[in-house]
C-alpha positions as CSV (number, residue, x, y, z in Angstrom):
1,X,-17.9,1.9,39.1
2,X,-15.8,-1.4,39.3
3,X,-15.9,-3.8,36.3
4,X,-17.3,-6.7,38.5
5,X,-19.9,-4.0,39.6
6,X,-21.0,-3.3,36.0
7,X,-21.3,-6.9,35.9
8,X,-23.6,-7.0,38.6
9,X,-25.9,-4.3,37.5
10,X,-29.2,-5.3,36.9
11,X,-30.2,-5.6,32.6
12,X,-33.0,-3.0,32.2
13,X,-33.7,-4.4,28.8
14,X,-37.3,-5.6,28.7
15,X,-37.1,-9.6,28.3
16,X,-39.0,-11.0,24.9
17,X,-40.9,-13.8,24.4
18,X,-41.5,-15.2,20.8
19,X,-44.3,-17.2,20.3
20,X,-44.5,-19.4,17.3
21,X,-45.5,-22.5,15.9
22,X,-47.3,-23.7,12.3
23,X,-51.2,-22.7,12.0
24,X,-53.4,-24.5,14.3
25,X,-50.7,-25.1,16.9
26,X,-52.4,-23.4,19.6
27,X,-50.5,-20.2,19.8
28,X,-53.4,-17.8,20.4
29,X,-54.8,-20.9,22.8
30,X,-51.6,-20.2,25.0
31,X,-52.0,-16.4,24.6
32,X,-55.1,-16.3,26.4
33,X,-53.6,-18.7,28.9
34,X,-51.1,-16.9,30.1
35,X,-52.6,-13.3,30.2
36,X,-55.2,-15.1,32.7
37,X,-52.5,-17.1,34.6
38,X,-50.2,-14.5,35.3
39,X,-51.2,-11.5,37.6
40,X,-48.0,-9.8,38.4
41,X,-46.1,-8.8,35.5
42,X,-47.5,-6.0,32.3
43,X,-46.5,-7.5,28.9
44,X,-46.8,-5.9,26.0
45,X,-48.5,-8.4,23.3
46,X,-47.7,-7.7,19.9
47,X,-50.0,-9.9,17.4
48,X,-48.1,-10.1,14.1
49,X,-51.2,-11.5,11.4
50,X,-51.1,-12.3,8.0
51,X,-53.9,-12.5,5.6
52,X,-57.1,-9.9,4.4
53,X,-59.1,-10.0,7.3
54,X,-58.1,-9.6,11.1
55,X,-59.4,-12.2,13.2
56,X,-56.7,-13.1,15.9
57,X,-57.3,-9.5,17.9
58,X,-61.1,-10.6,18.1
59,X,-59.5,-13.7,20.0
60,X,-57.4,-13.4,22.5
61,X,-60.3,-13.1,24.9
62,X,-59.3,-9.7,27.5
63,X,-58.6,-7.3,24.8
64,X,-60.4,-4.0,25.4
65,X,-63.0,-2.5,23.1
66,X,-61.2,0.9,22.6
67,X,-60.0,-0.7,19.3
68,X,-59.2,3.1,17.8
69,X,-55.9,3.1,20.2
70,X,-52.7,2.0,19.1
71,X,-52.0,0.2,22.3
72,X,-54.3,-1.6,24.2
73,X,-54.7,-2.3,28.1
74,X,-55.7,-4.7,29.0
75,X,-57.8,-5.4,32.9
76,X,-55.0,-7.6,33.7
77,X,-52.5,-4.2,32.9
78,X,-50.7,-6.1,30.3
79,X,-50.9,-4.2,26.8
80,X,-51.9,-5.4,23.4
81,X,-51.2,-4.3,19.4
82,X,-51.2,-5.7,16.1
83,X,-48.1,-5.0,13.9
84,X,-49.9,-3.6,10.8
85,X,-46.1,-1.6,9.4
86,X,-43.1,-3.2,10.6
87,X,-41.7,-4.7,14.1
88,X,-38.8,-2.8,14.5
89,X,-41.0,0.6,14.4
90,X,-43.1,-0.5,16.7
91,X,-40.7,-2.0,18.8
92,X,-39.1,1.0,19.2
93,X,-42.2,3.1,19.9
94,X,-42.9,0.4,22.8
95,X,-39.4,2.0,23.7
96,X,-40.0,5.3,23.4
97,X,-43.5,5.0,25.3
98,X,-41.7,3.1,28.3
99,X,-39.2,6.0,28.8
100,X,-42.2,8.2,29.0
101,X,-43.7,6.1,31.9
102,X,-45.6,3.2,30.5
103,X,-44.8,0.2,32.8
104,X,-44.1,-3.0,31.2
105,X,-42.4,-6.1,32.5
106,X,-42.1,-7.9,29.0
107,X,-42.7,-8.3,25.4
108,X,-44.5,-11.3,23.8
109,X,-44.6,-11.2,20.4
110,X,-46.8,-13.6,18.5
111,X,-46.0,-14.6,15.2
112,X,-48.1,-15.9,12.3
113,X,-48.5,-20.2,11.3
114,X,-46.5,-19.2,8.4
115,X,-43.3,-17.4,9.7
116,X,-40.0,-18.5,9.9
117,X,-39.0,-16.8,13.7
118,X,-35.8,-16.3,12.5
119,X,-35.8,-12.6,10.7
120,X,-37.5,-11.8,14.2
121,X,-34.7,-12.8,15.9
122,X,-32.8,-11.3,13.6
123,X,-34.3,-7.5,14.1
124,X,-33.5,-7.8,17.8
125,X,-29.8,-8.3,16.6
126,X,-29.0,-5.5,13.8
127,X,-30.9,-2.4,15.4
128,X,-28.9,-1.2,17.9
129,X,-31.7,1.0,19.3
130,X,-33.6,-2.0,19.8
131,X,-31.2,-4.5,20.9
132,X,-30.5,-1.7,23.4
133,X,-34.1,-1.8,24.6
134,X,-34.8,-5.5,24.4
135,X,-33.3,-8.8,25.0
136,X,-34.8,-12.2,23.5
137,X,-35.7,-14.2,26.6
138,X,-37.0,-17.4,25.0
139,X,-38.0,-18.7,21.4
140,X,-41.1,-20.7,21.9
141,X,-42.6,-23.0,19.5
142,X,-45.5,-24.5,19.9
143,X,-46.0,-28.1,17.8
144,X,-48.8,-30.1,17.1
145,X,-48.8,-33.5,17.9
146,X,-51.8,-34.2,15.4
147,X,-50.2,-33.2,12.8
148,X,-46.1,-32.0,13.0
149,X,-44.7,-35.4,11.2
150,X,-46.8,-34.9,8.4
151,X,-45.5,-31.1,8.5
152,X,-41.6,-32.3,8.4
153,X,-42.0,-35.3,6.3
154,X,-43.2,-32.3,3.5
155,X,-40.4,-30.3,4.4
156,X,-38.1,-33.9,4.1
157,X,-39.5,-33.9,0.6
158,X,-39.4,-30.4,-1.1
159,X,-37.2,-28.6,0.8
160,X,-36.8,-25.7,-0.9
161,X,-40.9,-24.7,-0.5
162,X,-42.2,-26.2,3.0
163,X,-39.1,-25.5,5.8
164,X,-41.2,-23.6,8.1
165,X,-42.5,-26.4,10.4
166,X,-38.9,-27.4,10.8
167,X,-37.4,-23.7,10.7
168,X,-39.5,-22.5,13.7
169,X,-38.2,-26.0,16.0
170,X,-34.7,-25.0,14.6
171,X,-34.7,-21.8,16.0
172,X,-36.8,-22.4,19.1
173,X,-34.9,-22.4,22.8
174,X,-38.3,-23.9,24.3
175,X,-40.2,-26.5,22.1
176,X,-44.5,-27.1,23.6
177,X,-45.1,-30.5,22.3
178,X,-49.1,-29.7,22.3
179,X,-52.4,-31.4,21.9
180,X,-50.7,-35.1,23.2
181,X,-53.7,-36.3,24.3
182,X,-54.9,-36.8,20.2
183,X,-52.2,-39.5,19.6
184,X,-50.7,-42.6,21.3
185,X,-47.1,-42.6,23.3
186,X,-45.6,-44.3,20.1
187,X,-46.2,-41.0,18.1
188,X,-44.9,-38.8,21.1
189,X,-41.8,-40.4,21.6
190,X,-41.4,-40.0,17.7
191,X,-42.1,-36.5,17.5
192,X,-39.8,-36.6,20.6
193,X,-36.7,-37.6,18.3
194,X,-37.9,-35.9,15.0
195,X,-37.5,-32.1,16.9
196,X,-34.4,-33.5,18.7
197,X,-32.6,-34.3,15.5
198,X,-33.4,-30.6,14.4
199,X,-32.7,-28.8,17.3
200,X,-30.9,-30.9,20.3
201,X,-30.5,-28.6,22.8
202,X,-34.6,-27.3,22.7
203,X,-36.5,-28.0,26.0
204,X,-39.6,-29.9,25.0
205,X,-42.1,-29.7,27.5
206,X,-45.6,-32.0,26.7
207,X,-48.9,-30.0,26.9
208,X,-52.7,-30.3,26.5
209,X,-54.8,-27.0,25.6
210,X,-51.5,-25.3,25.4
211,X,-51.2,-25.6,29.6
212,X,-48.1,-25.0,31.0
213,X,-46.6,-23.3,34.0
214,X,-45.6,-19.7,33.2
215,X,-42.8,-19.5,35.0
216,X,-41.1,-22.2,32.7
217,X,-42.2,-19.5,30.1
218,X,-40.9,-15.9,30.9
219,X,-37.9,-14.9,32.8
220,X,-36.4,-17.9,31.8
221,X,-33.2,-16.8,30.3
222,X,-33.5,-20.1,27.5
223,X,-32.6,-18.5,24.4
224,X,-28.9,-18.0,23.7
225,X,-28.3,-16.9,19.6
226,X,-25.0,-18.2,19.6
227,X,-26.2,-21.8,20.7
228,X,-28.5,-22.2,18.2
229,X,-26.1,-21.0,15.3
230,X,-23.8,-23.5,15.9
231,X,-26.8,-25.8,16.3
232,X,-27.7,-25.2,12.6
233,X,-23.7,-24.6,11.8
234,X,-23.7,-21.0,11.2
235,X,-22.1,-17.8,12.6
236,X,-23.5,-14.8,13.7
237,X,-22.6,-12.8,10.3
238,X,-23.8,-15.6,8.6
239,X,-27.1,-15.2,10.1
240,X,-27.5,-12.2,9.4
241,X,-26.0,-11.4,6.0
242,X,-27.2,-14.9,4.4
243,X,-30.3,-16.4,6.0
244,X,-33.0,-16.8,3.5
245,X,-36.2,-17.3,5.7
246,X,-38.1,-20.7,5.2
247,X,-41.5,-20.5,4.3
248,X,-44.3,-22.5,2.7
249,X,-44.7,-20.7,-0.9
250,X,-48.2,-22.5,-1.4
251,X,-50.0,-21.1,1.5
252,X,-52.4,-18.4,0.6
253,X,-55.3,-17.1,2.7
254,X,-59.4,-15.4,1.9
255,X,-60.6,-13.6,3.8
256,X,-64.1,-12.3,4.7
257,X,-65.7,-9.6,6.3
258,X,-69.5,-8.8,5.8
259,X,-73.0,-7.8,7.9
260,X,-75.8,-10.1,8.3
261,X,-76.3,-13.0,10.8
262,X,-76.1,-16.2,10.0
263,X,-77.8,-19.4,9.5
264,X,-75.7,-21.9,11.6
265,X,-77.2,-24.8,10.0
266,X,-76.5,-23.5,6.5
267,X,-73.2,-22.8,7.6
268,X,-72.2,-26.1,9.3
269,X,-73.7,-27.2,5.7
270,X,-70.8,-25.2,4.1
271,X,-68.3,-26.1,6.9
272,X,-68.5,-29.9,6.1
273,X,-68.0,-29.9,2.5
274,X,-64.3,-28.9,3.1
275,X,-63.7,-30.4,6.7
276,X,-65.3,-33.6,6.9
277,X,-63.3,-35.3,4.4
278,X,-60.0,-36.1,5.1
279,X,-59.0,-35.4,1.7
280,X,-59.9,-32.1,1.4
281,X,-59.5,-31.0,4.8
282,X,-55.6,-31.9,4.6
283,X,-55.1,-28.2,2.3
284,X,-57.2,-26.5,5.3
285,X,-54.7,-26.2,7.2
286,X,-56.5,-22.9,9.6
287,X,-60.2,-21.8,9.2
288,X,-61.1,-19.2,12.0
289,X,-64.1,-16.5,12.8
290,X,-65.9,-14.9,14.7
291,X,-69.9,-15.2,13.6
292,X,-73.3,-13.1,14.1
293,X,-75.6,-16.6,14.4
294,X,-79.4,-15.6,13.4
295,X,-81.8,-16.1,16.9
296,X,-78.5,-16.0,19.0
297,X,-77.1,-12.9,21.6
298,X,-74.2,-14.4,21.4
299,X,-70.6,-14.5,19.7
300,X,-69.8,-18.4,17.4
301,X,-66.2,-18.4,17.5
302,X,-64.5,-21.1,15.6
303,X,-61.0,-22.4,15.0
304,X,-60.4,-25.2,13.1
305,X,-57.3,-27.4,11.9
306,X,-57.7,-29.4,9.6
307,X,-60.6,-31.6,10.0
308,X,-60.6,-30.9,14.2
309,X,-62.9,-28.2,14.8
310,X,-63.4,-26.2,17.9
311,X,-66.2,-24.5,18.2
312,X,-68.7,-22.2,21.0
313,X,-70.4,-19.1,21.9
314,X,-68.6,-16.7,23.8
315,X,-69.3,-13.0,24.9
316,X,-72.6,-11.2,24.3
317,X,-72.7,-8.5,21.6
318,X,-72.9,-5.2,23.0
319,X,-75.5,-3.1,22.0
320,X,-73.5,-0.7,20.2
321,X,-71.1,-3.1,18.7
322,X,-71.6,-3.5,15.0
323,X,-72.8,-7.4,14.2
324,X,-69.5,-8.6,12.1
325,X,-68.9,-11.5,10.4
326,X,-65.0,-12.1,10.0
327,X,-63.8,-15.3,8.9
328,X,-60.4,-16.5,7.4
329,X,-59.2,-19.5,5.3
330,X,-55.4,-20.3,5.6
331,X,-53.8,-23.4,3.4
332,X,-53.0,-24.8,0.2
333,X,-55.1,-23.5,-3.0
334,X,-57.3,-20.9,-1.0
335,X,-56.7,-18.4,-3.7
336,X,-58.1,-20.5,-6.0
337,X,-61.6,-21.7,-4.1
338,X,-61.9,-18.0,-3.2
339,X,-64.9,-17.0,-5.9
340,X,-66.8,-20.6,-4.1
341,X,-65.9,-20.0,-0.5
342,X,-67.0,-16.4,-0.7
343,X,-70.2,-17.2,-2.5
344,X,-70.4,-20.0,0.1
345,X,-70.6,-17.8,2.9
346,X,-72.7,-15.3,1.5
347,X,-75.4,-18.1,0.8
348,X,-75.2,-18.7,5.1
349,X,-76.6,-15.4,5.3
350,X,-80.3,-15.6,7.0
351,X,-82.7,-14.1,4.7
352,X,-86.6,-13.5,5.6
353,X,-88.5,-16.6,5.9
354,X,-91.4,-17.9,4.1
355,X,-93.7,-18.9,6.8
356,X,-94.7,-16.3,9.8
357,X,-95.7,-17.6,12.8
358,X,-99.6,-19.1,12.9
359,X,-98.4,-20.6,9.2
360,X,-99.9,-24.4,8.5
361,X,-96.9,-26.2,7.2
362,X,-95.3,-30.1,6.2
363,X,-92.2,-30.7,8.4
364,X,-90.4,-33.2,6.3
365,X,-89.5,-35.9,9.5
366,X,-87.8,-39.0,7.5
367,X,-85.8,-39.8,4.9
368,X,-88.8,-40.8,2.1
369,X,-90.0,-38.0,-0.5
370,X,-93.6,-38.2,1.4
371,X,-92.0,-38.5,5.2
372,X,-93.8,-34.7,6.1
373,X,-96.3,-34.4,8.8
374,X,-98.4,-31.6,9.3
375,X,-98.0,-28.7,11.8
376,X,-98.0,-25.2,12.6
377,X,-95.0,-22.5,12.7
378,X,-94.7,-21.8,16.6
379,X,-91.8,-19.3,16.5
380,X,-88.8,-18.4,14.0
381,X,-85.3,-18.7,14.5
382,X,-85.6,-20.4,18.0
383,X,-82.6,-22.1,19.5
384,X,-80.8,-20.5,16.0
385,X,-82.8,-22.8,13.7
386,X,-85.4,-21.4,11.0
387,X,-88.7,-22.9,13.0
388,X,-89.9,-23.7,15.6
389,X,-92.8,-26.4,14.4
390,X,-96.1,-28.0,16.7
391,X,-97.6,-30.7,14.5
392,X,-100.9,-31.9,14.8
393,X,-100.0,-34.9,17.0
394,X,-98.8,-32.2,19.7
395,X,-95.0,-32.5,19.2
396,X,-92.4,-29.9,18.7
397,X,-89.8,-29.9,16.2
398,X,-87.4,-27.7,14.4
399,X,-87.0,-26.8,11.0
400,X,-83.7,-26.0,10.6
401,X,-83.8,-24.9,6.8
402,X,-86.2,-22.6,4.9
403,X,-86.3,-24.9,2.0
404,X,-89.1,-27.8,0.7
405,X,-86.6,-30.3,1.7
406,X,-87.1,-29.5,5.2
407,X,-90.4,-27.1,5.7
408,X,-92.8,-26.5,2.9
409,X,-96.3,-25.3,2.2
410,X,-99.2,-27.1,3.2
């Protein structure tokens, strides 16, 4: 074969995506959008989580229940696993697995708030078996418009601890300036010059529920090592000899994972005693879970940043799916809260009510200490609260606590 022929010849290395971006960018948000947006093309998604308990697999929304297998497949084809070793073994096991027939079109691998994408890169580079096998297509990070100046402005001030937010633009071949719709054109075009004086030669592309065309996503061809090394003034060697990864040295996560179903009221209770201030919710940087809500069929999936929360039910519970509560805490000084947000939680858990149904009660209905008016208990747990209540006057209310405060004893 000619030289200009090998030229010619078509790369069989499977093209990788890296998604990245600092916790509560919308990373898993863009996940889910592009495994529903694109049809065509198998991608193997590797989840790469931090912290005690896994939550992230629970939400990218079209992962299979078969939860004993290694590798996932999904209905769209495309194949899912969580790195629980390390990337370059399973990297090369997606190799291995392709030789032996497993079609795939692509990797995306999605990285964790607190990673520094750059050791990533870096394992494509020093393993020849995988750098045989793979080629990095694009570097995406994703970027919150809330909330990314107050992330560089901390990396402007103690360097040496909080250069993630700025590492992961730095390194990035595709910047999603997400969530614009939360801030006025005054911020944008400031966050606009901010990740343009870190990384100049970045695509930013503006976005809104992490939406964007896939095709300006995969098969793009945007990430080029060599560009973004002399970007940040460094040489390949350099790179990857030297490079200390940048990473946020106060972030620490709790996790928990119990049975029981929960009293949404008592936990929305909890909820707002961290999020609902400003000054506390600034060290919550990522709360996310997936809930068993007493009185409801359904899964309460939340993610929250900060003080925004998003919040809903999705998909039933099967019948033979264990009722799990998972939940994670992400930010500054979780390790230290973890005794009160684990006691927290457990007090959300529903426990047996005091009043059965055909029970003459005082439903407290104002804000006095003698604002109760007289009823009976109709139902429990309807519409997820503790009571369902017909006073005498013939209305219906709800109870949403077992406690004098809000329902007590005749």
């Amino acid at each position: 074969m000619n030289p200009s022929a090998k030229r010619q010849r078509k790369d069989q290395r499977l093209p990788v995506i890296i998604l990245t971006g600092y916790l509560g960018a919308g990373k898993t948000t863009l996940l889910n959008y592009i495994l529903h947006e694109q049809k065509d093309k198998k991608l193997a998604v590797i989840e790469n989580e931090i912290g005690e308990v896994s939550v992230d697999d629970a939400l990218v929304e079209q992962k299979h229940d078969e939860h004993a297998e290694e590798l996932i497949v999904l209905k769209n084809g495309c194949v899912c696993c969580t790195i629980r070793g390390d990337l370059e073994n399973t990297l090369k096991d997606l190799a291995k697995r392709r030789k032996e027939g497993l079609q795939l079109d692509g990797v995306l691998v999605e990285l964790t708030g607190a990673a520094d994408p750059a050791p990533v890169v870096q394992t494509f580079m020093m393993s020849r078996e995988v750098s045989s096998a793979f080629t990095v297509d694009n570097v995406i990070t994703l970027v919150d418009a809330k909330h990314i100046l107050e992330k560089l402005d901390e990396s402007r001030q103690k360097p040496e601890d909080r250069g993630t937010a700025a590492a992961q633009i730095a390194f990035s071949s595709t910047v999603l300036l997400n969530k614009t719709d939360l801030v006025e054109e005054s911020i944008l075009t400031e966050i606009d010059k901010r990740i343009k004086s870190i990384n100049s030669l970045a695509e930013v592309i503006r976005c809104q529920q992490a939406q964007v065309p896939v095709a300006k996503l995969i098969n793009v061809k945007a990430f080029e090592l060599s560009k973004v090394l002399e970007e940040q003034y460094m040489d390949e060697d350099e790179f990857n000899t030297f490079y200390k990864p940048k990473m946020d040295r106060e972030i620490s996560n709790v996790g928990i994972k119990c049975e029981g179903d929960i009293n949404m009221h008592a936990f929305q209770r909890f909820l707002g005693q961290y999020l609902s201030e400003e000054e506390k919710a600034k060290d919550f940087m990522r709360v996310k879970g997936i809930l068993s809500i007493k009185g409801a069929s359904k899964k309460w999936v939340l993610q929250c940043v900060h003080m925004l929360k998003n919040q809903n039910f999705t998909a039933p519970w099967k019948p033979q799916e264990t009722r799990e509560n998972r939940i994670i805490f992400i930010g500054r000084g979780m390790e230290q809260r973890r005794q009160e947000l684990t006691e927290g939680f457990a007090a959300c858990i529903a426990q047996p009510l005091r009043f059965p149904v055909g029970t003459k009660v005082k439903a407290k209905m104002g804000d006095g200490p003698d604002d109760y008016e007289s009823g009976t208990v109709i139902r429990q747990w309807d519409e997820c609260t503790a009571y369902r209540i017909k006073l005498d006057n013939g209305q219906q209310v709800h109870g949403a606590f077992d406690e004098d405060d809000c329902v007590k004893a005749v």
